[in-house]
C-alpha positions as CSV (number, residue, x, y, z in Angstrom):
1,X,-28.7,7.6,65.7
2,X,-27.0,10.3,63.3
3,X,-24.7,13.0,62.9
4,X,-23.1,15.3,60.2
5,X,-19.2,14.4,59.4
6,X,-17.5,14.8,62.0
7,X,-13.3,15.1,62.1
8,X,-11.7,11.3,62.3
9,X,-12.5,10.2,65.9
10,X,-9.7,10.3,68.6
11,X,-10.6,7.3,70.4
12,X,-8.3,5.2,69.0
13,X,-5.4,7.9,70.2
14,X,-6.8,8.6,73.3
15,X,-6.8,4.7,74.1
16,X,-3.3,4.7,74.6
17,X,-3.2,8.3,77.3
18,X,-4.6,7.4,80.8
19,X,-8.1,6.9,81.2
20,X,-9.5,10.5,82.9
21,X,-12.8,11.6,83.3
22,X,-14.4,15.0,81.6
23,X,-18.0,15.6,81.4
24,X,-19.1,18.2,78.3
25,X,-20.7,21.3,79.0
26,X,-24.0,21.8,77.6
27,X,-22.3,23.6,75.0
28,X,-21.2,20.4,73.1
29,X,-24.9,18.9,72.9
30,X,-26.5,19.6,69.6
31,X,-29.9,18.0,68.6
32,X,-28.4,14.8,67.1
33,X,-28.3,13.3,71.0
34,X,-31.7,12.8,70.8
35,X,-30.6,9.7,68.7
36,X,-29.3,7.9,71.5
37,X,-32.8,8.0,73.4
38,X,-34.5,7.1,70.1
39,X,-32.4,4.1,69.7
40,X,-32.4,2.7,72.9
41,X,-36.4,3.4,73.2
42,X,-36.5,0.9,70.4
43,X,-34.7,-1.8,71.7
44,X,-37.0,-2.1,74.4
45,X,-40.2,-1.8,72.7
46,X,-39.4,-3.9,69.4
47,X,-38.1,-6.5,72.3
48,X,-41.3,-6.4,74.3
49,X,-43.0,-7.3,71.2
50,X,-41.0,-10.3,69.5
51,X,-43.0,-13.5,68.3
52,X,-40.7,-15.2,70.8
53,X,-40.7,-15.4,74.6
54,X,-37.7,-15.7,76.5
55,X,-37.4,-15.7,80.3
56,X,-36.6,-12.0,81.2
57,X,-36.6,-10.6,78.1
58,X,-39.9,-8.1,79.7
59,X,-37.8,-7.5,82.4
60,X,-34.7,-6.1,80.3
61,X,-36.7,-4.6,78.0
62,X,-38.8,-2.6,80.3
63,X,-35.0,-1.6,81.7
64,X,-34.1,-0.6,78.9
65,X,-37.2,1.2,77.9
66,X,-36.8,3.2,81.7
67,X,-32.9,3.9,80.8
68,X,-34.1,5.5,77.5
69,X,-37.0,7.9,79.7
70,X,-34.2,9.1,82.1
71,X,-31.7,9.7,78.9
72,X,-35.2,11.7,77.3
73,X,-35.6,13.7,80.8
74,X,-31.7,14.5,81.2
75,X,-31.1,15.5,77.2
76,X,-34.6,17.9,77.3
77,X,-32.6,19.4,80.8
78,X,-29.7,19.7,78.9
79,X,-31.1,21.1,75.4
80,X,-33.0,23.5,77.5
81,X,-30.1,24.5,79.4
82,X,-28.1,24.6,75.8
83,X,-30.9,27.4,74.5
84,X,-30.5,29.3,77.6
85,X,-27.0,29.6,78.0
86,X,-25.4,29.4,74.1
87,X,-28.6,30.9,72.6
88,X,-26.5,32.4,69.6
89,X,-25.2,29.0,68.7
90,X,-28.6,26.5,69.3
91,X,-29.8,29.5,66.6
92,X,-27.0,29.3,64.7
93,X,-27.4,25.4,64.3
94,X,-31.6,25.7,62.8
95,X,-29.3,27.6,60.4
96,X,-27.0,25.3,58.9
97,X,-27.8,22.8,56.6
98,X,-25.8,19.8,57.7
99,X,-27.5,20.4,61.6
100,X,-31.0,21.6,60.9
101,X,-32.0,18.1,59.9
102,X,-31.7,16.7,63.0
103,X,-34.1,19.0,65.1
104,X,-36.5,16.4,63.9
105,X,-34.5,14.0,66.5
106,X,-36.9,15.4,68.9
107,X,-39.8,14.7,68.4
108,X,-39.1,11.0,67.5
109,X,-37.5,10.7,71.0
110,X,-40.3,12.4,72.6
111,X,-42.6,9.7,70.5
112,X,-40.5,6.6,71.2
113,X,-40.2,7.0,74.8
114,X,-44.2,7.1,74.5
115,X,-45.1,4.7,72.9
116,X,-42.9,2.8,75.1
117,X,-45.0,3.6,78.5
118,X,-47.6,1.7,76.8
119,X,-46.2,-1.5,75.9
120,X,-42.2,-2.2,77.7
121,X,-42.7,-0.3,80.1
122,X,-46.4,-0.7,81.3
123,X,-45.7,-2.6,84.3
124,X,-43.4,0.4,85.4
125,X,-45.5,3.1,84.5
126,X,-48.8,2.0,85.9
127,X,-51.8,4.0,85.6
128,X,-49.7,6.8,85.0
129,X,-49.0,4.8,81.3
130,X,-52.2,6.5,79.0
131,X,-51.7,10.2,80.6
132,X,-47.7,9.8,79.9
133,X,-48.4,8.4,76.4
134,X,-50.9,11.0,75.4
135,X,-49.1,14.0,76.5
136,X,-45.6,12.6,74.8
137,X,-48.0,11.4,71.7
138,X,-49.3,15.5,71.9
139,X,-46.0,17.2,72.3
140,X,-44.3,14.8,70.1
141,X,-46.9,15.3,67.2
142,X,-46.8,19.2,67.2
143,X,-42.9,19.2,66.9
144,X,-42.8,17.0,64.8
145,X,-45.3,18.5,62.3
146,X,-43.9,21.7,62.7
147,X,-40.1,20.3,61.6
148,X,-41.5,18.4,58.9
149,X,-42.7,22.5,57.0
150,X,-39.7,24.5,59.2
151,X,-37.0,22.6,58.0
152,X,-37.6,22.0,54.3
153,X,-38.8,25.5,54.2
154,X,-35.1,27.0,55.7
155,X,-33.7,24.6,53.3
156,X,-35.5,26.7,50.4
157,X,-35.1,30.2,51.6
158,X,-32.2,30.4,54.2
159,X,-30.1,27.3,53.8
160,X,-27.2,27.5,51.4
161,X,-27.1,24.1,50.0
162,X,-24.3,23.2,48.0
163,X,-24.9,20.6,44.4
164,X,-23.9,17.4,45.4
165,X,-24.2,17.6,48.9
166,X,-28.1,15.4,49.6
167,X,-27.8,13.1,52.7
168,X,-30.2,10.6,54.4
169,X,-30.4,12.9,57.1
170,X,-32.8,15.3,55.1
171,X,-35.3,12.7,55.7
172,X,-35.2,13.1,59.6
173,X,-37.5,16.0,60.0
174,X,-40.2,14.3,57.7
175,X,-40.3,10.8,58.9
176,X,-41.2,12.1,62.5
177,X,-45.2,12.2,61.7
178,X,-44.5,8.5,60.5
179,X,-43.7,7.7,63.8
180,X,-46.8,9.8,65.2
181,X,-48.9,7.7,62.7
182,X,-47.6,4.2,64.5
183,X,-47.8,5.6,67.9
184,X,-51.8,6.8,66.9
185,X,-53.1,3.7,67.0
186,X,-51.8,2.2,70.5
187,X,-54.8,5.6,71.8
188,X,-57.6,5.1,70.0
189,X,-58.7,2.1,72.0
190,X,-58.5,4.3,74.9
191,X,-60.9,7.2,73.5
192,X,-64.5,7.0,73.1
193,X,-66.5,5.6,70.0
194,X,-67.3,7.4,67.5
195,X,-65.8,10.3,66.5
196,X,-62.9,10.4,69.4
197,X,-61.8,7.0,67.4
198,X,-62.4,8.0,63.6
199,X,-60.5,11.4,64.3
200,X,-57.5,9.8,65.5
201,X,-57.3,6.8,63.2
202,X,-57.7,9.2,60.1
203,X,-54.9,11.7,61.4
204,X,-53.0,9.2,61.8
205,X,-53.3,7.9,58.2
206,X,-52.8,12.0,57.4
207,X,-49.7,11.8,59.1
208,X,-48.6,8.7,56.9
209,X,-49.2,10.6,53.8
210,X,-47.4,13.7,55.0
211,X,-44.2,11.0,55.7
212,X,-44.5,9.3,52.9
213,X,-45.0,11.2,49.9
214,X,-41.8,13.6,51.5
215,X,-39.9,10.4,51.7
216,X,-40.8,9.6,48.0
217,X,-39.5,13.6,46.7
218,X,-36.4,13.4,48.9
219,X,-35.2,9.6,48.8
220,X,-34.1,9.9,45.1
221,X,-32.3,12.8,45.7
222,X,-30.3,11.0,48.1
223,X,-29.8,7.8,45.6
224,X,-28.9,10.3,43.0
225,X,-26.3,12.3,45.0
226,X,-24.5,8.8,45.3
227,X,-24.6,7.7,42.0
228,X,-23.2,11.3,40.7
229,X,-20.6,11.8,43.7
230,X,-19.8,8.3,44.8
231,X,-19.9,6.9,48.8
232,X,-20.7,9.3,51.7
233,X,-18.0,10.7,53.5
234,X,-16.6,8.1,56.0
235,X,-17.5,9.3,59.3
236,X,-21.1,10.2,57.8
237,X,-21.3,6.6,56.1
238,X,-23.7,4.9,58.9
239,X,-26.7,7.5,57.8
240,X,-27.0,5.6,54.5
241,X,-29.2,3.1,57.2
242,X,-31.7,6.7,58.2
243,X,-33.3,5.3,54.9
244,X,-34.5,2.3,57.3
245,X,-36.8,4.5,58.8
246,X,-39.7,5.7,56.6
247,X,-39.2,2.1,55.4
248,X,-39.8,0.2,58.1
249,X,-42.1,2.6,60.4
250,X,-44.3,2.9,57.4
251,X,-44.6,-0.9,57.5
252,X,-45.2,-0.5,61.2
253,X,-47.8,2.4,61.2
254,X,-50.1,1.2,58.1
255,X,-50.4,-2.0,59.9
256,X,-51.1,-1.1,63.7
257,X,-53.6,1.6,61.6
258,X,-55.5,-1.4,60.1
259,X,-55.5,-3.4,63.4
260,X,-57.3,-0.4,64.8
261,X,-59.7,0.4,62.0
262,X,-62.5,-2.3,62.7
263,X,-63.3,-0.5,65.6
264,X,-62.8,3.0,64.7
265,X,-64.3,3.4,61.1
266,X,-67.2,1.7,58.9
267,X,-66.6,-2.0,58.6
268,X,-66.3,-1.6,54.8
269,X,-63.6,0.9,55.0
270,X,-61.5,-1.0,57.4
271,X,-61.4,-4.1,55.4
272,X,-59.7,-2.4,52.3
273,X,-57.5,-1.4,55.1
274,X,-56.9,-4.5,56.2
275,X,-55.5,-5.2,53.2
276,X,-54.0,-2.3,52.2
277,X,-51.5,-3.3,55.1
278,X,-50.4,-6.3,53.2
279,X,-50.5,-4.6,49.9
280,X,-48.1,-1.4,50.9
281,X,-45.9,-3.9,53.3
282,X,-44.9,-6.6,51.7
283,X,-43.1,-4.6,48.9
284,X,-41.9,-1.7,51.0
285,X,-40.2,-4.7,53.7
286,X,-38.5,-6.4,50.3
287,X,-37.2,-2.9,49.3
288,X,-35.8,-2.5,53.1
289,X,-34.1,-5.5,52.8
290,X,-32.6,-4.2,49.4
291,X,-31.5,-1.4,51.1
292,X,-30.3,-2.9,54.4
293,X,-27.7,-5.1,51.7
294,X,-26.6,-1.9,49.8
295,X,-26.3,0.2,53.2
296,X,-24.1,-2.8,54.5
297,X,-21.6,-3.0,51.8
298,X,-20.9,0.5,51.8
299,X,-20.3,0.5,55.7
300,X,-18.3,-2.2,54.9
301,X,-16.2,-0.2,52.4
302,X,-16.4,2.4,54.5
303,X,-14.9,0.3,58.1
304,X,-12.0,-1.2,55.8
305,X,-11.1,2.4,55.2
306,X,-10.7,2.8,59.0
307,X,-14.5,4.3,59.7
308,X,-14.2,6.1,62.7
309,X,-16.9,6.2,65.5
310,X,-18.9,9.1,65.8
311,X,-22.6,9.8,66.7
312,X,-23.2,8.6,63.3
313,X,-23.1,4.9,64.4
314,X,-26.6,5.5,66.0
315,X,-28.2,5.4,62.9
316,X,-27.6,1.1,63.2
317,X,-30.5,1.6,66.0
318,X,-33.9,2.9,65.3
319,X,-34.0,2.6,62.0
320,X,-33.4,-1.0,61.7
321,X,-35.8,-1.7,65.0
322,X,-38.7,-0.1,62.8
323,X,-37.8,-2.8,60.5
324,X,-38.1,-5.3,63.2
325,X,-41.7,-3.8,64.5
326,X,-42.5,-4.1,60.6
327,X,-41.9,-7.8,60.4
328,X,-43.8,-8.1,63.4
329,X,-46.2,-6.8,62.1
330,X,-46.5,-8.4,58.9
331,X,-46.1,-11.7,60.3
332,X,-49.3,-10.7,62.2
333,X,-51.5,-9.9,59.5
334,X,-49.9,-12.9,57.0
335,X,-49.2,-15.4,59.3
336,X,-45.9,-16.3,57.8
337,X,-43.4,-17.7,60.4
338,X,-40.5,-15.8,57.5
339,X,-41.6,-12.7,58.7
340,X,-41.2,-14.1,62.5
341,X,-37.8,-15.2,62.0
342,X,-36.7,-12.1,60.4
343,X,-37.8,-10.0,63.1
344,X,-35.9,-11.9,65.5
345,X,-32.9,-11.7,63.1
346,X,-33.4,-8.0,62.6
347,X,-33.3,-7.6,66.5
348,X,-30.3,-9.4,67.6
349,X,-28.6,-6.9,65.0
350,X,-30.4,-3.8,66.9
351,X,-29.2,-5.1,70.4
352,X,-25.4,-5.8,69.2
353,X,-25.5,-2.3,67.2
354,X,-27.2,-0.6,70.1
355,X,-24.5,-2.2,72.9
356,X,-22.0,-1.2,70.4
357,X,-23.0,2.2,70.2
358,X,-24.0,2.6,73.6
359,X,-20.8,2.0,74.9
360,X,-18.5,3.8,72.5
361,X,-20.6,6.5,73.1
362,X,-20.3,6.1,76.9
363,X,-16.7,6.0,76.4
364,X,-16.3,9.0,74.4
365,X,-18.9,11.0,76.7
366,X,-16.5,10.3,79.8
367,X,-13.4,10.9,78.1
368,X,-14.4,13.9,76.5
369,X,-13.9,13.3,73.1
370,X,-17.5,13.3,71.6
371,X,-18.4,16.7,70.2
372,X,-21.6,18.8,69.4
373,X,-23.0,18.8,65.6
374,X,-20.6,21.1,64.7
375,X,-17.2,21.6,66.5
């Protein structure tokens, strides 16, 4: 999904040397790989759940939901191999302000792949669905949590953060308990009623808050940095779309919160929730799509000024698909066949973005040429 500026990409060079084959070393895996699980868990769940049916699209998408758990299983391998080996660096990286950010990369992969066992991939995962969901859901949820407080507070004490320097990918660490709060509600049908139910349901809205309100202290920083400075640097351009995320997932969690609510809380209660959804949604959608046109143009910009590929580009993946789970949602609770059509539009941009990245990425793996967080 994201990375920190990288130097201009050597694809385009290497295109023209024979093609030859050279795997990295652990050593060149920083925490921004998690993107590329995030982004493909997303393709497979938002696709599972279009307004649409098309033959096979279960099929892929539960294939592509299964090719995002073995990406999870090899990168956690890897990371922990990473720790092990190049301990000094992996330390070095919680360090530095431009990499810190993305430890929260984790957790969102750990709560994508999930949520997934419990929707794409279902028919794959069997009865071993709920146990996989809840421990990914648990783990997910505590690293999550614990990046949202560890990396704001190295940012305060430890970080040396230069004036002018604000980037979407601050908001990384704190919208991973938004994603906990939309994964919350796909358990508490399976726990018992009463206080199993409320617990959950309410944490979940806890965990919206925490997101949210973060999102609201750190978004106009970023706004401001770019009205004061000017665009992004090129390679680090595609992050202008991490705003997507607290955008869109928000949309997604407070409505799969109020779908839940009937049967978790008082009856009272849940109908102010029920609207609440529609309240908080509708507005924070139309803002999205404000966004989404402003993000655009500056990518735009950015690719006529020869924008090179980097990890960067996955940040065209998970966040827009959280806009695409949003207008599901939405169209759910409205009714409105507009919110239908722009889900499907939204998601035919997520699977040419995520094919797009997927294979560049791919491509740069095998050649060699894709680096850590920091070179």
């Amino acid at each position: 999904m994201v990375t920190v500026a990288q130097p201009r990409s050597r694809l385009s060079a290497s295109s023209r040397r024979p093609f030859a084959v050279r795997l990295p070393s652990v050593r060149e895996l920083g925490p921004n790989w998690y993107a590329a699980v995030m982004g493909t868990a997303i393709v497979g769940t938002a696709g599972d759940a279009l307004p649409v049916r098309v033959p096979g699209l279960h099929t892929v998408c539960a294939a592509v939901w299964a090719l995002s758990a073995v990406l999870l299983t090899v990168l956690l391998a890897a990371r922990a191999a990473h720790w092990a080996r190049h301990g000094d660096q992996a330390r070095a990286h919680l360090l530095d302000p431009a990499v810190a950010p993305f430890y929260g990369c984790l957790s969102m992969a750990l709560l994508a792949v999930g949520a997934g066992a419990l929707t794409a991939g279902r028919g794959l995962t069997g009865h071993a669905a709920l146990p996989m969901a809840a421990a990914l859901f648990a783990v997910g949820t505590a690293v999550g949590l614990v990046a949202a407080v560890a990396v704001p507070y190295l940012m305060v004490v430890r970080h040396k953060v230069a004036p002018g320097s604000a980037s979407p990918v601050w908001l990384l660490p704190v919208v991973a308990p938004m994603v906990s709060a939309s994964f919350g509600p796909l358990l508490v049908p399976h726990l018992p009623a009463g206080q199993g139910r409320e617990a959950l349901l309410l944490a979940s809205y806890a965990m919206f808050g925490v997101s949210l309100l973060a999102t609201l202290l750190i978004l106009p920083v970023v706004f401001a940095r770019l009205v004061h400075h000017g665009p992004l640097p090129l390679a680090l351009t595609p992050a202008l779309f991490l705003v997507l995320g607290p955008l869109g997932q928000s949309t997604t969690a407070v409505n799969k919160l109020a779908d839940m609510a009937p049967d978790a809380i008082e009856a009272s209660y849940a109908h102010g929730l029920g609207a609440l959804a529609v309240v908080y949604g509708v507005p924070v959608m139309g803002f999205a799509l404000l966004w989404l046109a402003l993000a655009g143009a500056m990518v735009v910009r950015a690719a006529r000024a020869g924008l090179p590929f980097t990890m960067s580009w996955w940040a065209f993946t998970f966040p827009v698909g959280t806009c695409v789970t949003g207008a599901q949602t939405l169209a759910r609770h409205t009714g409105l066949v507009a919110y239908e059509w722009l889900a499907i539009v939204l998601y035919v941009f997520l699977a040419m973005a995520w094919a797009v990245a997927g294979t560049l990425t791919v491509r740069g793996v095998l050649r060699g040429e894709l680096l850590a967080a920091r070179r």
